[in-house]
Backbone as JSON Lines, residues from 0, in Angstrom:
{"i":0,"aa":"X","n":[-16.26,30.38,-6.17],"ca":[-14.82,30.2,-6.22],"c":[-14.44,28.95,-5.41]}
{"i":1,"aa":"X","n":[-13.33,28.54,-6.03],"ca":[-13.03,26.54,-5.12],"c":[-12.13,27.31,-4.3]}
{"i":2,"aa":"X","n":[-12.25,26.49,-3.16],"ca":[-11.35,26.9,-1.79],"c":[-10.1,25.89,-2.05]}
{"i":3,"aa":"X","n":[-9.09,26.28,-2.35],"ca":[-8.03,25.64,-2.84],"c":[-7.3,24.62,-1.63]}
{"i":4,"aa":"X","n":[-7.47,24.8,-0.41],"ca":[-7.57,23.93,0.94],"c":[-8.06,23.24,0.74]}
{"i":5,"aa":"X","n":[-9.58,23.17,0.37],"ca":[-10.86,22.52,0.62],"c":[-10.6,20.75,-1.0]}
{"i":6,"aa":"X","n":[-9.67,21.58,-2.03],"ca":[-9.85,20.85,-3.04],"c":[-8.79,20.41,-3.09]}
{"i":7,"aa":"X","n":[-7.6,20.89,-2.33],"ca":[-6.5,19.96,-2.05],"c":[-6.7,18.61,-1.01]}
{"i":8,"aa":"X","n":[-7.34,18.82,0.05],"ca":[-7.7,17.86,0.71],"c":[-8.86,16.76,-0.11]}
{"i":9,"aa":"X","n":[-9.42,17.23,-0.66],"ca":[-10.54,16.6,-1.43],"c":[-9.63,15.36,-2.52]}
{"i":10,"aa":"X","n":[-8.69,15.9,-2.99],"ca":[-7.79,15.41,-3.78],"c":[-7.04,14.31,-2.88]}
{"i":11,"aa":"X","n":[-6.42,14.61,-2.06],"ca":[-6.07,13.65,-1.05],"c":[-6.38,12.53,-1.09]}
{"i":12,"aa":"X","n":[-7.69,13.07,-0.49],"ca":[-8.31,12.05,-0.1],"c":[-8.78,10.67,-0.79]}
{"i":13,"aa":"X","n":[-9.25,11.62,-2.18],"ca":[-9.09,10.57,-3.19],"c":[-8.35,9.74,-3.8]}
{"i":14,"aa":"X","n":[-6.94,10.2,-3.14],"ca":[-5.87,9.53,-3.86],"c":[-5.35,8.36,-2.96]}
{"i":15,"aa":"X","n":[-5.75,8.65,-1.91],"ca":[-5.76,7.57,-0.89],"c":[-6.62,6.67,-0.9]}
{"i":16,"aa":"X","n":[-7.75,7.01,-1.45],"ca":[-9.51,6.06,-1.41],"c":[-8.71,5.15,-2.72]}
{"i":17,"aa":"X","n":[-8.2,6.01,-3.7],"ca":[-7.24,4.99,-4.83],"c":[-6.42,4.18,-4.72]}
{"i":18,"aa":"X","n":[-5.53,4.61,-4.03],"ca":[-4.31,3.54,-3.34],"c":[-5.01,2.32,-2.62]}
{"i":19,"aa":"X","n":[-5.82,2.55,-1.69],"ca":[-6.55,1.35,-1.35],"c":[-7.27,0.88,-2.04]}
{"i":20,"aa":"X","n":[-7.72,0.94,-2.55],"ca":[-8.6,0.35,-3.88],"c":[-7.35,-0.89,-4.75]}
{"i":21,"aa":"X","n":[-6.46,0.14,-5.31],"ca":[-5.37,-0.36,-5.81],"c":[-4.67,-1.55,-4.86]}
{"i":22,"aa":"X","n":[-4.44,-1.4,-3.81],"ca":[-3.98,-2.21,-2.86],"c":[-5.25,-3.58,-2.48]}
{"i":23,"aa":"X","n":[-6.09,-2.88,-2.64],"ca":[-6.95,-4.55,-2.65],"c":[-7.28,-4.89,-3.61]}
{"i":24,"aa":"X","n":[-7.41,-4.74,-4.65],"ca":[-7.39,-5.48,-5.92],"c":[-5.96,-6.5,-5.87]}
{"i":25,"aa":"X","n":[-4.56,-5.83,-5.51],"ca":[-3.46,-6.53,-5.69],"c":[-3.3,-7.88,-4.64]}
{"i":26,"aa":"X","n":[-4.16,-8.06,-3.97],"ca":[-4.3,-9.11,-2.56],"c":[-5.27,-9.91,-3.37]}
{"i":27,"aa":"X","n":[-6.15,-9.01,-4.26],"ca":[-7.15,-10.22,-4.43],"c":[-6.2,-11.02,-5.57]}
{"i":28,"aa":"X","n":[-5.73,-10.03,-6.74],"ca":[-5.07,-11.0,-7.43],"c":[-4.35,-11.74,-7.1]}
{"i":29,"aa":"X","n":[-3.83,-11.81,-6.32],"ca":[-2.71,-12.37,-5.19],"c":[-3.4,-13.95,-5.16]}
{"i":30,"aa":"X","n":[-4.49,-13.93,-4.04],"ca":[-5.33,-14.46,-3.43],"c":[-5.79,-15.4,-5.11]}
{"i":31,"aa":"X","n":[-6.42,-15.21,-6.06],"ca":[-6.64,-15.74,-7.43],"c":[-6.0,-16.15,-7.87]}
{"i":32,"aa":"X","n":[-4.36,-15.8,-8.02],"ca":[-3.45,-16.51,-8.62],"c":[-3.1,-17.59,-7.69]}
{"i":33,"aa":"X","n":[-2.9,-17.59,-6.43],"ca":[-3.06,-18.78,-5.24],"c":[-3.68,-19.96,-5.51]}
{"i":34,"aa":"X","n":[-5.0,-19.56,-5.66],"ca":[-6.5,-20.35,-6.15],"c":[-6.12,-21.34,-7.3]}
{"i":35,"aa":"X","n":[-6.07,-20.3,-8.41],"ca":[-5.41,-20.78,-9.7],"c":[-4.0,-22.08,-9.8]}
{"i":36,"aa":"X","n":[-3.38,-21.85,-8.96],"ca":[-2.45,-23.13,-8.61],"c":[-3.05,-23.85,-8.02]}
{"i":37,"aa":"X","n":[-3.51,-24.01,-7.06],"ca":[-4.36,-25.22,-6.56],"c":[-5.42,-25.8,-7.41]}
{"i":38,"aa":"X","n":[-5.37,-25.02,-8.03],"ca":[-6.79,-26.22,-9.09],"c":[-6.26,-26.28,-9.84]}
{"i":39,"aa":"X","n":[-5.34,-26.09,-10.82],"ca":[-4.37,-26.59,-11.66],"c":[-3.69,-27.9,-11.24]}
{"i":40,"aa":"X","n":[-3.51,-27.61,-9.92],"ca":[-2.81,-28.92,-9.02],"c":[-3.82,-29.7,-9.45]}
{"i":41,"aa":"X","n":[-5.02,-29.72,-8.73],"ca":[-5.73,-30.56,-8.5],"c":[-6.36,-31.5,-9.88]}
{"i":42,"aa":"X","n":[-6.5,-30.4,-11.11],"ca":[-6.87,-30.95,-12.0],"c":[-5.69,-32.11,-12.97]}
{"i":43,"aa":"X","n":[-4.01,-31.25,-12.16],"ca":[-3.14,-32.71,-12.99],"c":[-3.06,-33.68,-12.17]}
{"i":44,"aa":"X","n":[-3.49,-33.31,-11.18],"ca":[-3.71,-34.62,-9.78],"c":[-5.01,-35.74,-10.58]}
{"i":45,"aa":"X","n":[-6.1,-34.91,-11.07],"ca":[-7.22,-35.76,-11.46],"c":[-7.18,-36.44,-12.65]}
{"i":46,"aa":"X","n":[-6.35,-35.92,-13.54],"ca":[-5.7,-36.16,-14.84],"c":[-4.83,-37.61,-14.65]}
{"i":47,"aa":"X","n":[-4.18,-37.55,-14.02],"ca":[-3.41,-38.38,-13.48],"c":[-3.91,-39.6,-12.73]}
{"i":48,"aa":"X","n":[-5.31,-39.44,-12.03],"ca":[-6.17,-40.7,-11.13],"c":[-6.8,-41.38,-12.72]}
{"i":49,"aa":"X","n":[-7.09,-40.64,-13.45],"ca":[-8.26,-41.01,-14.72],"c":[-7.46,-41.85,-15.19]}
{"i":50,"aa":"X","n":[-6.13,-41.33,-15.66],"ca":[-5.21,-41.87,-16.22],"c":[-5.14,-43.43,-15.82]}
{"i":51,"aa":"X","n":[-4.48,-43.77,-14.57],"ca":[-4.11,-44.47,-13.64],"c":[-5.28,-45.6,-14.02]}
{"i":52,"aa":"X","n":[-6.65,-45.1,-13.46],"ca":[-7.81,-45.61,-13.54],"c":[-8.59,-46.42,-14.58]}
{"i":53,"aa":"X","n":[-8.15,-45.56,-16.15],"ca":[-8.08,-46.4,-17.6],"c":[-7.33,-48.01,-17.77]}
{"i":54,"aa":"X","n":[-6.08,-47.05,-16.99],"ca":[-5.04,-48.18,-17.49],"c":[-5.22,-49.95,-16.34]}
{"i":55,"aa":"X","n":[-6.08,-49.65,-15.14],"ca":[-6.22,-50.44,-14.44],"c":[-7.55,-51.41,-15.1]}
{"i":56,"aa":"X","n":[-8.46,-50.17,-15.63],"ca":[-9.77,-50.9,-16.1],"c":[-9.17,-51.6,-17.28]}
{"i":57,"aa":"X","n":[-8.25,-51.13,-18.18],"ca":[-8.02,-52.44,-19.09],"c":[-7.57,-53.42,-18.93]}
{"i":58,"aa":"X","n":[-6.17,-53.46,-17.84],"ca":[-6.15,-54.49,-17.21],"c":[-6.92,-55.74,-16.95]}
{"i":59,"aa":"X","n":[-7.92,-55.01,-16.5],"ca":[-9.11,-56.67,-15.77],"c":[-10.02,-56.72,-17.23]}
{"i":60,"aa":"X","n":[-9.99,-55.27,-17.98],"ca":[-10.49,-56.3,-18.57],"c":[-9.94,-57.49,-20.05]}
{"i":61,"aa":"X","n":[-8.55,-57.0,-19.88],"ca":[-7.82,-57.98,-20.89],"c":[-7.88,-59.52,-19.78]}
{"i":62,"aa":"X","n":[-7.34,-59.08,-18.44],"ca":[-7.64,-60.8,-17.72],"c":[-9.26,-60.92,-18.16]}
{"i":63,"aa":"X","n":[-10.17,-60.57,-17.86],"ca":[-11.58,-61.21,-17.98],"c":[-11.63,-62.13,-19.39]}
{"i":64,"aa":"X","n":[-10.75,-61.21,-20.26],"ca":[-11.31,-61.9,-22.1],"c":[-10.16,-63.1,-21.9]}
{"i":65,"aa":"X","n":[-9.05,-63.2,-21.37],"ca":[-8.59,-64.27,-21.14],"c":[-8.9,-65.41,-20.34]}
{"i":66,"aa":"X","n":[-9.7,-64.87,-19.46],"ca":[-10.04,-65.97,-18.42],"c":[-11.42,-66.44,-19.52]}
{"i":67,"aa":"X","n":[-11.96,-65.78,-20.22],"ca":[-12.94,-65.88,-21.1],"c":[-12.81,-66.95,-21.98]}
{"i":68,"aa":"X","n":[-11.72,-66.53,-22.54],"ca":[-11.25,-67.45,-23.75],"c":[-11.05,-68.96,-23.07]}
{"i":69,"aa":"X","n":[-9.73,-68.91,-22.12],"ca":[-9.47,-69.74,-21.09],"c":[-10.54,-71.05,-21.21]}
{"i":70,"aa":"X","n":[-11.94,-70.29,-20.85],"ca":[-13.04,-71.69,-20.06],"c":[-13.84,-71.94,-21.42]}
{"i":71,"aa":"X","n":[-13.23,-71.06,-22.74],"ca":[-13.93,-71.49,-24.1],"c":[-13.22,-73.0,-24.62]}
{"i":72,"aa":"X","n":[-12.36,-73.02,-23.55],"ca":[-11.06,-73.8,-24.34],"c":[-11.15,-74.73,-23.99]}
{"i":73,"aa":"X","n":[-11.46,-74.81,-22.5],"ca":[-11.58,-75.81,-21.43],"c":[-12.82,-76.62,-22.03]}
{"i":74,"aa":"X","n":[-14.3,-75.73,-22.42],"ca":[-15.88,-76.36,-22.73],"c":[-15.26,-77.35,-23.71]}
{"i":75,"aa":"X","n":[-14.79,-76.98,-24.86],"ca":[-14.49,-77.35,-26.25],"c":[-13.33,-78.4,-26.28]}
């Protein structure tokens, strides 16, 4: 026979071992969704250097084909 004390507390207890359970999962998601913005940051931050970085490398190299042309002009 179940000792109805014995399986109420048993119950308890478990429901508490649940709640905490429940309660740290919600910190971690917490904690992940945190995470998740910062590297989102970081990746339109990097998005943004590449970007930056393209547009500089064409730069020199449209001056180079001009300075190129430039001393073709000068030989000739």
């Amino acid at each position: 026979m179940v000792n109805p004390k014995a399986f109420g507390e048993n119950a308890s207890q478990k429901i508490l071992e649940l709640e905490a359970q429940i309660q740290a999962m919600r910190e971690a998601e917490e904690t992940l969704n945190l995470e998740l913005k910062e590297v989102e940051a970081s990746v339109k931050a990097a998005e943004t250097k590449g970007s930056d970085l393209e547009q500089q490398l064409s730069e020199i190299e449209n001056k180079l084909v001009a300075s190129s042309e430039q001393k073709m002009k000068t030989i000739n």
